[in-house]
LUMKE-519985 format. One record per residue: residue number from 1; residue in three letters; y negated, x, z of N, C-alpha, C in turn. Coordinates in steps of 0.001 Angstrom, whole numbers, plus 500000, padded with zeros to 6 digits. Each point is the difference from the previous one (the first is absolute). Example, Ala and Ser with C-alpha at 12.3 -4.5 7.8 and 13.67 -1.06 7.14 Angstrom:
<recs>
REC resi resn    n.Y    n.X    n.Z   ca.Y   ca.X   ca.Z    c.Y    c.X    c.Z
REC    1  ALA 505690 513190 507800 498810 499110 500000 498800 500900 500000
REC    2  SER 498950 499650 499280 498810 500820 500060 498910 499230 500730
</recs>
This chain:
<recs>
REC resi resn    n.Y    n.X    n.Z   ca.Y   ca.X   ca.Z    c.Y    c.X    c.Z
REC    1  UNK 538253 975289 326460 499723 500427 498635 498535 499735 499669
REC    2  UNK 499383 501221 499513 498555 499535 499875 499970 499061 498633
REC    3  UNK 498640 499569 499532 499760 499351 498581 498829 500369 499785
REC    4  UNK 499881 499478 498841 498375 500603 499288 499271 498728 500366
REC    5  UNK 499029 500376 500159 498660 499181 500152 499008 500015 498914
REC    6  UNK 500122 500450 499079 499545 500002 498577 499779 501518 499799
REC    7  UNK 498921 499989 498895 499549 501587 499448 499376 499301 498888
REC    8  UNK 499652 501053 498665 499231 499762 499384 500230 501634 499311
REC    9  UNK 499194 500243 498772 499339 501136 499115 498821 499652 499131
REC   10  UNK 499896 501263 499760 498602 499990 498787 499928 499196 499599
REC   11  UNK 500978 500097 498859 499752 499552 498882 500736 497990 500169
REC   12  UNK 500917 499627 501070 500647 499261 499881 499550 498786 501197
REC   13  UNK 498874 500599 500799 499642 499082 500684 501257 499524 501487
REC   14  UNK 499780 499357 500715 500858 499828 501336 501139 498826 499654
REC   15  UNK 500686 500296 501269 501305 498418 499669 500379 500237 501507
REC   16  UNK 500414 498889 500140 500211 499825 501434 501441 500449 500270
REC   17  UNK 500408 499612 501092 501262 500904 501017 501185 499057 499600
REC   18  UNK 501497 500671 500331 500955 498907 500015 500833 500416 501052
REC   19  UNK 500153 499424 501044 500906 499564 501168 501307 499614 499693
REC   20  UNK 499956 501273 500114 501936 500161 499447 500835 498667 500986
REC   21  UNK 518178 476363 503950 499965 498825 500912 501339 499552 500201
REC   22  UNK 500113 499499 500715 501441 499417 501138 500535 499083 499370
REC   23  UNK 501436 500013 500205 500542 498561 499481 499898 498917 500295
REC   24  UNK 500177 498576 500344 499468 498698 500315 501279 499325 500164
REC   25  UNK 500970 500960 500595 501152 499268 500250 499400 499221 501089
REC   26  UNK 499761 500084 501288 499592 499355 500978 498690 498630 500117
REC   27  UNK 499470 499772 498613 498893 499228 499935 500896 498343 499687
REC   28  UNK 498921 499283 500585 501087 498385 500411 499203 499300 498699
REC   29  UNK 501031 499724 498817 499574 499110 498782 500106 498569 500678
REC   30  UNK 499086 499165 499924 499920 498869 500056 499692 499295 498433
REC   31  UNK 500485 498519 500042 500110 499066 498842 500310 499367 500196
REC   32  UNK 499660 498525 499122 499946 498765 500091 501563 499557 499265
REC   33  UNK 500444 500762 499026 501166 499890 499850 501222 501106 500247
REC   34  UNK 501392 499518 499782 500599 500758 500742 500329 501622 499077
REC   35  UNK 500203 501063 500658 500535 501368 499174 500919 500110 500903
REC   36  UNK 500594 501360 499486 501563 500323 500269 499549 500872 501589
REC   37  UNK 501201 499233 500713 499578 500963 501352 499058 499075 500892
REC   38  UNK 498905 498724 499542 499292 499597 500775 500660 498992 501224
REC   39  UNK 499034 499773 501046 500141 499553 501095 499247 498493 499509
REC   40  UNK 500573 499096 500502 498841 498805 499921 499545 499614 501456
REC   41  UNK 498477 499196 500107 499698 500138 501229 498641 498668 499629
REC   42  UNK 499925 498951 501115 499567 498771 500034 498832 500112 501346
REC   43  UNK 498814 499715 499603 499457 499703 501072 499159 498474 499881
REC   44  UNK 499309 499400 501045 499094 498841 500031 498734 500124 499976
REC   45  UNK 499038 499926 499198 498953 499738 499718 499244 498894 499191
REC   46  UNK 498562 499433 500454 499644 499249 499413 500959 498702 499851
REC   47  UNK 500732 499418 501201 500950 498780 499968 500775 500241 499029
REC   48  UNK 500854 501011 499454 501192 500002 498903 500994 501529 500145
REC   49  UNK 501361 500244 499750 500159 501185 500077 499417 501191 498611
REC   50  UNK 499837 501179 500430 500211 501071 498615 500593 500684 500028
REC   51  UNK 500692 500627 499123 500878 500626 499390 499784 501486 499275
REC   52  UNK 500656 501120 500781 499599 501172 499172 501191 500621 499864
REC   53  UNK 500200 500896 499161 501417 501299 500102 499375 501145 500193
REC   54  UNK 500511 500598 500429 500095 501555 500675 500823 501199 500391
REC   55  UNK 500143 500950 500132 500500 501072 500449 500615 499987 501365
REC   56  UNK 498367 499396 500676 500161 499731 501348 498723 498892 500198
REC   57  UNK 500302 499272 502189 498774 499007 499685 498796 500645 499857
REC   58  UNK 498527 499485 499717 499022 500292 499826 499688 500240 501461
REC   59  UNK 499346 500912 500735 499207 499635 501231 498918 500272 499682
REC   60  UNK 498785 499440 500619 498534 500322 500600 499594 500667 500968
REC   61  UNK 499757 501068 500807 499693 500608 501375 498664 500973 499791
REC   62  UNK 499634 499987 500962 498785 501195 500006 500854 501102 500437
REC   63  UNK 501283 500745 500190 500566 500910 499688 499485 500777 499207
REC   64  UNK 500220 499488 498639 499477 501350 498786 498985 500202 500414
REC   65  UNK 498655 499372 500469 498590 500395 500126 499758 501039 501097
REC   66  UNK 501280 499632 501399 499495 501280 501153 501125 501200 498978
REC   67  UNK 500878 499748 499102 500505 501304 499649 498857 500891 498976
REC   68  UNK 499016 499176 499083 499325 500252 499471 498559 500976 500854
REC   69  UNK 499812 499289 501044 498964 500755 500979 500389 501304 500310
REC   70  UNK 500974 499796 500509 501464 501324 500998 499478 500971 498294
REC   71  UNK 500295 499681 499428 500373 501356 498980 498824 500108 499645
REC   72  UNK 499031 499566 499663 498650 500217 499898 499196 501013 500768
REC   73  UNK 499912 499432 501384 499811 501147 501395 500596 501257 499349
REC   74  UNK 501480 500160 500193 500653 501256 499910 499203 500755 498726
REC   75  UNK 500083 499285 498913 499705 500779 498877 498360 500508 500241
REC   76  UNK 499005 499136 500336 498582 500600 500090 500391 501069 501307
REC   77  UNK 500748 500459 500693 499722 500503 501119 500860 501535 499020
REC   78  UNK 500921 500177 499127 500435 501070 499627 498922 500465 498943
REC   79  UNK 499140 498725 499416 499122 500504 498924 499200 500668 500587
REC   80  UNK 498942 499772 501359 499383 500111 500644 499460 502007 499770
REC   81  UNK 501034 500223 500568 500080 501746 500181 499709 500547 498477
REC   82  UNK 500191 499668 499066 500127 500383 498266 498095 499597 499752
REC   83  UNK 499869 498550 500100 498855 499679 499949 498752 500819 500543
REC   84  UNK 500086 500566 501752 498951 500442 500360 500195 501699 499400
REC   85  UNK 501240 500816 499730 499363 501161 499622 499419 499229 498308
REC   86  UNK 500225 499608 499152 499262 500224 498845 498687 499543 500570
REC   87  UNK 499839 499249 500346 498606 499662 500374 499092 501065 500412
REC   88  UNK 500777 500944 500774 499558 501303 500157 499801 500788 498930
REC   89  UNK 500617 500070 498639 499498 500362 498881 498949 499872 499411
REC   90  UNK 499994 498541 500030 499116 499261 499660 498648 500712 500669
REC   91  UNK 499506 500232 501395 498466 500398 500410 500007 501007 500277
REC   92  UNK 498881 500965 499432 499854 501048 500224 500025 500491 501479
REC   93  UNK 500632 500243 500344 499731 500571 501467 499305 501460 500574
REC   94  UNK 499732 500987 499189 499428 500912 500410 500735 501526 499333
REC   95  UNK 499690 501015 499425 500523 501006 499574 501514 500390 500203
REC   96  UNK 500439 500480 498925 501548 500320 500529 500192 501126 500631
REC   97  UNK 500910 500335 500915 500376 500932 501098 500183 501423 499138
REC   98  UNK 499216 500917 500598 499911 501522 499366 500777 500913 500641
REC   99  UNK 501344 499494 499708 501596 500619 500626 500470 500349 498866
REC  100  UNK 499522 500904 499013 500643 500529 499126 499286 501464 499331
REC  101  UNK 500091 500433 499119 499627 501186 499472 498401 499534 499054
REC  102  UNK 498889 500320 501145 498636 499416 499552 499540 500858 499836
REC  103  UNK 500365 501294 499292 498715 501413 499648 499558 499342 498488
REC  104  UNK 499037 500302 500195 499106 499539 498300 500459 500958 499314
REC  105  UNK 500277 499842 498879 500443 500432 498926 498787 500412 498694
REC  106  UNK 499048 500939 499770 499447 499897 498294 500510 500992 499905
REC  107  UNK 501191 500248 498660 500580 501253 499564 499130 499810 498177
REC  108  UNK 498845 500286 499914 499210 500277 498892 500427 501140 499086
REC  109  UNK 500695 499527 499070 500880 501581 499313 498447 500187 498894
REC  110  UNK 499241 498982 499418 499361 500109 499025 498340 500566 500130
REC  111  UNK 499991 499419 501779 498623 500489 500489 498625 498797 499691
REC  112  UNK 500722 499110 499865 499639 498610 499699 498300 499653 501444
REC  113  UNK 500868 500166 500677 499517 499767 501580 498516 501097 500477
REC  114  UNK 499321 499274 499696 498655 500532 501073 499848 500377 501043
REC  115  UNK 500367 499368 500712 500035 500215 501642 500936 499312 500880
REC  116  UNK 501235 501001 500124 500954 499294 501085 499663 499636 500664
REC  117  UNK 498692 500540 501069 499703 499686 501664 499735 498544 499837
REC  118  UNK 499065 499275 498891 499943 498833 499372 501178 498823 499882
REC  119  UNK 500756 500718 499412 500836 499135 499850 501113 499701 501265
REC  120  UNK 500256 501131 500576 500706 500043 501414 499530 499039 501038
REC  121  UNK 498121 499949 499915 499617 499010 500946 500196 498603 499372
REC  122  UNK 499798 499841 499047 500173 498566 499446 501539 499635 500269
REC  123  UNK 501284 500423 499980 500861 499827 499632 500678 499667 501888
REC  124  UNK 498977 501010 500844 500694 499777 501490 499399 498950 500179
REC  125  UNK 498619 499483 499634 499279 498616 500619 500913 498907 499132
REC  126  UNK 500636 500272 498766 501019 499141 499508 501170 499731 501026
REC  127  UNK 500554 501081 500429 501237 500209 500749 499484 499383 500989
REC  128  UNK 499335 499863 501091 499467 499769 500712 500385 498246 500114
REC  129  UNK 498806 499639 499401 499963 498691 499547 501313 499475 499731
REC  130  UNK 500855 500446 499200 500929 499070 499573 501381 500697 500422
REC  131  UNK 500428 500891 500461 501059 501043 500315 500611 500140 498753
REC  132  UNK 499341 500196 498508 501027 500451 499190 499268 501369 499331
REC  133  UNK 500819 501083 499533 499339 501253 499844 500122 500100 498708
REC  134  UNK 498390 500150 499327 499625 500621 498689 500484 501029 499480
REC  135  UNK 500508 500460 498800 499952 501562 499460 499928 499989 498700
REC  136  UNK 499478 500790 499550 499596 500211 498619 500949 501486 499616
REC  137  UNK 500467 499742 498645 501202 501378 499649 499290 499452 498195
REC  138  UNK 498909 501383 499618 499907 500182 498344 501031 501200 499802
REC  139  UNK 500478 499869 498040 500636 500657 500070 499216 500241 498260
REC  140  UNK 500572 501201 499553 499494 499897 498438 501520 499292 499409
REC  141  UNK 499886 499944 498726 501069 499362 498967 501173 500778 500465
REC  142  UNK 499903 501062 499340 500847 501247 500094 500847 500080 501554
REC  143  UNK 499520 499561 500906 500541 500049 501453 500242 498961 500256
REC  144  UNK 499876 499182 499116 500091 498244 500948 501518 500089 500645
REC  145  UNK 500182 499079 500635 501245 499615 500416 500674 499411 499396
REC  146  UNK 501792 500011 500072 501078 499586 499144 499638 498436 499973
REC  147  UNK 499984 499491 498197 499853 498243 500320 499992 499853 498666
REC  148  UNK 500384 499183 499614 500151 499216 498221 497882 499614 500084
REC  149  UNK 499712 499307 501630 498533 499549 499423 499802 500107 501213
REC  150  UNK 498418 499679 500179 499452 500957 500868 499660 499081 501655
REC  151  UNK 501048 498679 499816 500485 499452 501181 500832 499995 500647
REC  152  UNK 500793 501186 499314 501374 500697 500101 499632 501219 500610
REC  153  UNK 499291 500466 499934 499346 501076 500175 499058 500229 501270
REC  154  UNK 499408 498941 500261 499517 499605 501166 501049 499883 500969
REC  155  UNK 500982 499313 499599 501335 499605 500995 500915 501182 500522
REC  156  UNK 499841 501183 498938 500824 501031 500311 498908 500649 501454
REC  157  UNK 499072 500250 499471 498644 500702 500631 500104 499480 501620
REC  158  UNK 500327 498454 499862 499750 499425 501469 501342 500508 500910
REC  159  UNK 501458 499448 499267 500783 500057 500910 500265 502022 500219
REC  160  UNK 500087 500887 499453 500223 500883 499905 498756 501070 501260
REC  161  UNK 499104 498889 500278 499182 500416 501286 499943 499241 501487
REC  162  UNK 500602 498629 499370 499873 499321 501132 501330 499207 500101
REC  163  UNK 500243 499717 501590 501421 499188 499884 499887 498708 500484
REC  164  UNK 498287 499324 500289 499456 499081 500593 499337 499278 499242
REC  165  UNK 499638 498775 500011 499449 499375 499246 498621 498886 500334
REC  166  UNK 499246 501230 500739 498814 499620 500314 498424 500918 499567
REC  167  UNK 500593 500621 498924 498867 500797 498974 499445 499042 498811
REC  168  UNK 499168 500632 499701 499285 499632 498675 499927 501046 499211
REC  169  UNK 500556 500048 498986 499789 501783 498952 499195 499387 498710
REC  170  UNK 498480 500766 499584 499637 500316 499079 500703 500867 499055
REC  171  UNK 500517 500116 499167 500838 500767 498853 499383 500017 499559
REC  172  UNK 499128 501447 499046 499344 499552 498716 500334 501057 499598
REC  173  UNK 500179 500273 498285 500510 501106 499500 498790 499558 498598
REC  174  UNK 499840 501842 500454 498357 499889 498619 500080 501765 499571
REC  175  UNK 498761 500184 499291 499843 501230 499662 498711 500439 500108
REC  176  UNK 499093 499215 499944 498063 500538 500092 499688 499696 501359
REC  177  UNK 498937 500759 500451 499227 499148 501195 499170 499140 499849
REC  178  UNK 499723 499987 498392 498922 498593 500077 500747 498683 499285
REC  179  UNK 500964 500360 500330 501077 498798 499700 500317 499320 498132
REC  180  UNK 498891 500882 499756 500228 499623 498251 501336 500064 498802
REC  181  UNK 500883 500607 501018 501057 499895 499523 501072 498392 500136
REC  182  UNK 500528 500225 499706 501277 498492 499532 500887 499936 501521
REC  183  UNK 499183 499968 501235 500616 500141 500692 500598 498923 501230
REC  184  UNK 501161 499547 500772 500835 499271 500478 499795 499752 501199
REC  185  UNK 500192 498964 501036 500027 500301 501471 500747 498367 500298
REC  186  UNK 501064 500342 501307 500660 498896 500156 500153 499893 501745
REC  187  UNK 499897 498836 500695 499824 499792 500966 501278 499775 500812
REC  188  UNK 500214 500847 500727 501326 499703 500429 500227 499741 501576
REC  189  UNK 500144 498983 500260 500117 499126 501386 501378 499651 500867
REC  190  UNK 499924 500689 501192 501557 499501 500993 499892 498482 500303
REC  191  UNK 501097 499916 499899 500422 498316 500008 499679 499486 501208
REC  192  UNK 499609 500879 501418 498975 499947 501374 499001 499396 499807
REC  193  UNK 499369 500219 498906 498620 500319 499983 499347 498181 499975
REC  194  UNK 501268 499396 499128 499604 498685 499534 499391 498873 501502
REC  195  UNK 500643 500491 500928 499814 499745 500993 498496 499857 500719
REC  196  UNK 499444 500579 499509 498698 499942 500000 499066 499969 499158
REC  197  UNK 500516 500679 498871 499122 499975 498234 501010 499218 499510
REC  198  UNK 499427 499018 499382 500878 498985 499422 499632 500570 498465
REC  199  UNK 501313 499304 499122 499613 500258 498509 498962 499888 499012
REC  200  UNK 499448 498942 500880 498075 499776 499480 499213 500876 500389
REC  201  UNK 500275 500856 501554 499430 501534 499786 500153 500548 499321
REC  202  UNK 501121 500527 499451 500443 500921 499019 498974 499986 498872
REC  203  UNK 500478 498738 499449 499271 499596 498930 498706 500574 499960
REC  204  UNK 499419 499469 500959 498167 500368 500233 499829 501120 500072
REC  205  UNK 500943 501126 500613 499518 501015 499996 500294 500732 498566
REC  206  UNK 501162 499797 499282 500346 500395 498649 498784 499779 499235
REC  207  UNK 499458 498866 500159 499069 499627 498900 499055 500324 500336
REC  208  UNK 499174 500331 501077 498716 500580 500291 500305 501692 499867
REC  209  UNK 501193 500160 500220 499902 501820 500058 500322 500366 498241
REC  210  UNK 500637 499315 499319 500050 499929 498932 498468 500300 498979
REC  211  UNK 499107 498791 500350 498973 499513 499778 498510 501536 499971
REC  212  UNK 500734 500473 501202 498943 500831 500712 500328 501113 499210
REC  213  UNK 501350 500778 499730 500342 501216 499163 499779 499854 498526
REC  214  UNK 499783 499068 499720 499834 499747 498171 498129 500324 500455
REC  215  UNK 499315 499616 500428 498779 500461 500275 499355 501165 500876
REC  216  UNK 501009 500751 498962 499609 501635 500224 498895 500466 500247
REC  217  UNK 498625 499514 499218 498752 500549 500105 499605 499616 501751
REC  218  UNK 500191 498696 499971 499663 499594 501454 500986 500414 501583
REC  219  UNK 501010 500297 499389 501008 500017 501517 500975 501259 499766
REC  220  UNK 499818 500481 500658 500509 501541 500354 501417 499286 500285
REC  221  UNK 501270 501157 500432 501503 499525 500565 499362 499377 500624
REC  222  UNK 499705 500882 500846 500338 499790 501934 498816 498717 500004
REC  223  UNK 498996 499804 499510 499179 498863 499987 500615 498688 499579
REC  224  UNK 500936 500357 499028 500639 498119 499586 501332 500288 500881
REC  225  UNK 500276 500533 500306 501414 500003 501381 499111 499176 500892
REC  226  UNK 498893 501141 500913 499471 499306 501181 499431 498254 499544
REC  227  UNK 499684 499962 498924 498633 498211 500154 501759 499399 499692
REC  228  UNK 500666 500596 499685 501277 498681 499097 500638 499747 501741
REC  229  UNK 500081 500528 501016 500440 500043 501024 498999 499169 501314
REC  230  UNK 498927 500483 499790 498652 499296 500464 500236 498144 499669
REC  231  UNK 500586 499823 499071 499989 498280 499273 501374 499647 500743
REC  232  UNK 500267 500921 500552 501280 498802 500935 499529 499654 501024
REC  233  UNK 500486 498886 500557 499634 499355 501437 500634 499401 500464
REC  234  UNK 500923 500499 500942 500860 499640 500295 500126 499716 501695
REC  235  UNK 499908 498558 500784 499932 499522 501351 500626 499301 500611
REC  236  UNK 500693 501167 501086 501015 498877 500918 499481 498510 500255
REC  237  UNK 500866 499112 499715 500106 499303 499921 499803 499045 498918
REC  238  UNK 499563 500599 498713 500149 499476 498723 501605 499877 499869
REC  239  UNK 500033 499050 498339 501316 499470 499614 500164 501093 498938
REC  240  UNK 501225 500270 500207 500553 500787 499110 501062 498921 498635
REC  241  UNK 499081 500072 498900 500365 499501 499035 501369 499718 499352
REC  242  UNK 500658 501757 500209 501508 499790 499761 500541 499266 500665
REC  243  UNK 499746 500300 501589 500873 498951 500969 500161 499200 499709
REC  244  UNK 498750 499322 500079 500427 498181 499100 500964 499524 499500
REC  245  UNK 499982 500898 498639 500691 499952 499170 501732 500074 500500
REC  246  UNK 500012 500576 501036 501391 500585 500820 500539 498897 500757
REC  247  UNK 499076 499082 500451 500112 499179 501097 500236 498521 499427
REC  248  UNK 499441 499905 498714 500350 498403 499556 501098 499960 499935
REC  249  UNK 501411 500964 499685 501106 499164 500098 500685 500397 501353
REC  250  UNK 499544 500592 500754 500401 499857 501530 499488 498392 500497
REC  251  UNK 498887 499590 500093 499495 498815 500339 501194 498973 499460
REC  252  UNK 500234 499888 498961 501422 499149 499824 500495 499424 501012
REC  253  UNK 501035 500938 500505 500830 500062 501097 499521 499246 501462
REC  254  UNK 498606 500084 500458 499863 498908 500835 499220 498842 499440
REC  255  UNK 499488 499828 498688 499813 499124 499167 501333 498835 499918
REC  256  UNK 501542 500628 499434 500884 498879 500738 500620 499910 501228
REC  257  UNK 499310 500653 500748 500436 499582 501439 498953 499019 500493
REC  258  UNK 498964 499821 499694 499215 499024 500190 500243 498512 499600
REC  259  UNK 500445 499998 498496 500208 499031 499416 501334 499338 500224
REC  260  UNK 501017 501011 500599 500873 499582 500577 499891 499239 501380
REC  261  UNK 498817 500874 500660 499703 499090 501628 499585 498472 499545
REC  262  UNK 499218 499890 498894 498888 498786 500098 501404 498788 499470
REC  263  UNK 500811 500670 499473 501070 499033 499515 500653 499522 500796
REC  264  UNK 500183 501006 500911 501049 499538 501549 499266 499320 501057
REC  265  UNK 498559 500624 499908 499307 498714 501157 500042 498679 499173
REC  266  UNK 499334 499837 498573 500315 498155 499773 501031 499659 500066
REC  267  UNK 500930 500699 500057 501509 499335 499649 500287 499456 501433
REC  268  UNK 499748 500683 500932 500293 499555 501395 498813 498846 500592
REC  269  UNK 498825 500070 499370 498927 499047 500093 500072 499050 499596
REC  270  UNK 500551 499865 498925 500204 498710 499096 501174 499407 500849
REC  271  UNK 500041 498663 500167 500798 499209 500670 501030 499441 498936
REC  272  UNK 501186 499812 499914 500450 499210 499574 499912 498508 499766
REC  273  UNK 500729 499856 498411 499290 498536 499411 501110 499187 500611
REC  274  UNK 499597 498613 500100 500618 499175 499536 501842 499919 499700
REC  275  UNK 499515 500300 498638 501315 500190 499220 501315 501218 500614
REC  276  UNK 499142 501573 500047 500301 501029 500692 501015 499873 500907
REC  277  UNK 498964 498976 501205 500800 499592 500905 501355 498750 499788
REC  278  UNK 500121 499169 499376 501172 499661 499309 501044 500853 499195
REC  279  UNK 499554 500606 499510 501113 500930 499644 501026 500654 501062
REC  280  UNK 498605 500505 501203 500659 501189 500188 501392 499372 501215
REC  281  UNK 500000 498176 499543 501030 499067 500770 501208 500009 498670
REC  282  UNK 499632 500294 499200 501081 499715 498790 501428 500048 500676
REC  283  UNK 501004 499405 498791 501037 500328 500965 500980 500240 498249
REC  284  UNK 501128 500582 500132 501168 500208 499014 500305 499095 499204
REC  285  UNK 500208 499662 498985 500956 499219 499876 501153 499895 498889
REC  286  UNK 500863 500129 500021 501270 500385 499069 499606 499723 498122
REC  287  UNK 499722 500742 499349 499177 500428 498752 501322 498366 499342
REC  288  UNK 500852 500083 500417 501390 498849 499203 499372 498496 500301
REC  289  UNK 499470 500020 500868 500344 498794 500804 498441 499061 499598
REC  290  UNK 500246 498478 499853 499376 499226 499430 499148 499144 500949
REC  291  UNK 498670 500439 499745 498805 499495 501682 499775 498479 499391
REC  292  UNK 500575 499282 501046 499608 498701 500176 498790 499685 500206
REC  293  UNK 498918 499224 499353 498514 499853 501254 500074 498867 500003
REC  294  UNK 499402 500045 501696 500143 498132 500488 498586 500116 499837
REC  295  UNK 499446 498948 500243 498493 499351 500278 500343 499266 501244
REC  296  UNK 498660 501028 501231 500325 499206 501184 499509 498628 500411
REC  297  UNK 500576 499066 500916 499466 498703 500117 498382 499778 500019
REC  298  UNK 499853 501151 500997 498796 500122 501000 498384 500425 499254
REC  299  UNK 500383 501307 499785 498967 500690 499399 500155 500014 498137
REC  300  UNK 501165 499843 499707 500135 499842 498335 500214 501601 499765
REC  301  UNK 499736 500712 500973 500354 501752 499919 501688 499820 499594
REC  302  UNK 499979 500960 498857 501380 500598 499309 500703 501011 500738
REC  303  UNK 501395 499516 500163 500842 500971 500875 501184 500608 498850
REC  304  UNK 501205 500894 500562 500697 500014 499598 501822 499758 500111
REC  305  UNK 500561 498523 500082 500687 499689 500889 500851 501017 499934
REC  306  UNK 500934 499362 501468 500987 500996 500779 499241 500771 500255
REC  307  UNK 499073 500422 500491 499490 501749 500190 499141 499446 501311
REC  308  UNK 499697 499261 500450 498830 499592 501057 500991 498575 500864
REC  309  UNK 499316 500017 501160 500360 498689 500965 498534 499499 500485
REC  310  UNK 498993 500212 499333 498380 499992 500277 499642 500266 499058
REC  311  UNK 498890 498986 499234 499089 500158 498436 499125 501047 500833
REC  312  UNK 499895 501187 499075 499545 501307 500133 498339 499839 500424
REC  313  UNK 499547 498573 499074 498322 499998 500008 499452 499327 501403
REC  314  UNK 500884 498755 500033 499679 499273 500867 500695 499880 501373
REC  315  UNK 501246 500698 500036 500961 499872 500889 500726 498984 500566
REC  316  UNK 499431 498722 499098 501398 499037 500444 501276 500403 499563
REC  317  UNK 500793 499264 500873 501612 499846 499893 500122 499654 498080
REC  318  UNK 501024 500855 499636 500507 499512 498636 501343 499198 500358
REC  319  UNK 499859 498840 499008 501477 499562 499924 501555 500661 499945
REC  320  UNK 500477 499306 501022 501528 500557 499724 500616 500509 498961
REC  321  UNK 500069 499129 499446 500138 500537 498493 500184 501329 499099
REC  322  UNK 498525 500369 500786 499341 500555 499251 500224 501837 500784
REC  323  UNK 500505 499935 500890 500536 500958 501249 500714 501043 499704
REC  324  UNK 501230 499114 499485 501722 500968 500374 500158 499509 498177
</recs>
């Protein structure tokens, strides 16, 4: 679908173009006191036992961190392919392919036009340069084309000649040759084209060709067509502005695959604490049932009788007693 790239009139001056969560059943609540459904579970740290409730026990592993890597890889490697064509948007690479219907077009109903041979050469060193094809279609009032306004009108003009969308159409609908009349012109651009003329072309050329036809005394048609065309510059390997714009929320996508890797390498880097590692010894213990703590002879480390035949800290023998 083509769009306008602006236009402008007499009396009204130019205007630019318009370019048509999961449930948490499975997540493990831990707490210091008990809820409905919890598990209780005791480990040794710091010479004393602790005490948590749960779903299930707590573990520590660098597990999550190689699962965190694993899916990381995968995901930058599917982003990968998405990433390098926009990027290809992103730089100009060189004219677009002239596999379509490239006869120049000036159908001058008003006689506007000085010299086709003029404008034909300007318009192939355009084509040339950028593979998109110029044409200019004036019409008087009385003949314009079907449209509420005269970007409607442009739009009828384009698709009704072309079924591609790698033209540029001048539309202008007037009545004098020295332009002193109240007269219209709208720029109408294949959605191809952006590909190489970005919307800040457009712009530039709207407003310089604009610029150039209100200064009738100085610039003939075909003179503010050719200099408004002359002010583009357009070089493989420049950035194409829209792209950009196309590509920041593609970048996302290996944006959290990254942040996902850097999470899964510390997680597997980081060693387990201390504590971590006590836990991940915890053991059950019946949510009913009433924990005795001895104080051992040896070390003064807190046990929990009946549950051990060895103080957990120090590993002496516990009293009989203290056993069965």
């Amino acid at each position: 679908m083509p769009h306008s790239g602006g236009g402008g009139s007499h009396s009204g001056g130019s205007h630019g173009g318009s370019h048509r969560s999961g449930g948490s059943g499975s997540s493990n609540r831990v707490s210091q006191t008990y809820f409905r459904g919890a598990h209780r579970y005791m480990y040794y740290y710091n010479g004393r036992p602790h005490y948590y409730y749960a779903n299930h026990k707590v573990t520590s592993t660098r597990s999550a961190g190689v699962f965190f890597i694993v899916f990381a890889v995968m995901w930058l490697l599917m982003s990968l392919p998405v990433v390098i064509a926009s990027i290809s948007e992103v730089v100009v690479s060189g004219p677009l392919s002239l596999n379509y219907d490239t006869q120049i077009v000036i159908d001058d109903e008003i006689g506007i036009v000085d010299s086709k041979s003029e404008l034909t050469d300007a318009f192939e060193a355009f084509q040339e340069k950028t593979g998109v094809t110029f044409a200019i279609v004036t019409r008087r009032p009385e003949n314009a084309y079907m449209g509420s306004s005269y970007e409607t009108q442009a739009y009828n003009c384009y698709v009704s000649r072309w079924d591609d969308e790698r033209h540029w159409l001048i539309y202008y609908v007037g009545s004098t040759l020295d332009r002193a009349d109240d007269w219209h012109w709208e720029l109408m651009c294949g959605d191809d084209c952006t590909k190489i003329l970005s919307t800040s072309v457009e712009n530039q050329f709207t407003s310089d060709f604009h610029r150039y036809l209100v200064a009738s005394d100085r610039y003939s048609f075909d003179e503010a067509v050719i200099a408004a065309i002359n002010n583009i510059n357009v070089q493989p390997g420049s950035i194409n502005s829209d792209g950009i714009i196309e590509l920041l929320p593609v970048l996302v996508f290996p944006a959290i695959g990254i942040v996902i890797l850097i999470v899964g390498i510390v997680a597997v880097a980081k060693p387990l604490s201390a504590e971590e590692k006590a836990k991940n010894k915890a053991v059950e213990i019946n949510v009913n049932s009433i924990c005795q703590e001895v104080v051992c002879d040896y070390c003064n480390g807190v046990y929990i009788k009946h549950t051990c035949t060895e103080c957990p800290h120090c590993g002496a023998p516990v009293k009989v007693d203290n056993i069965n």
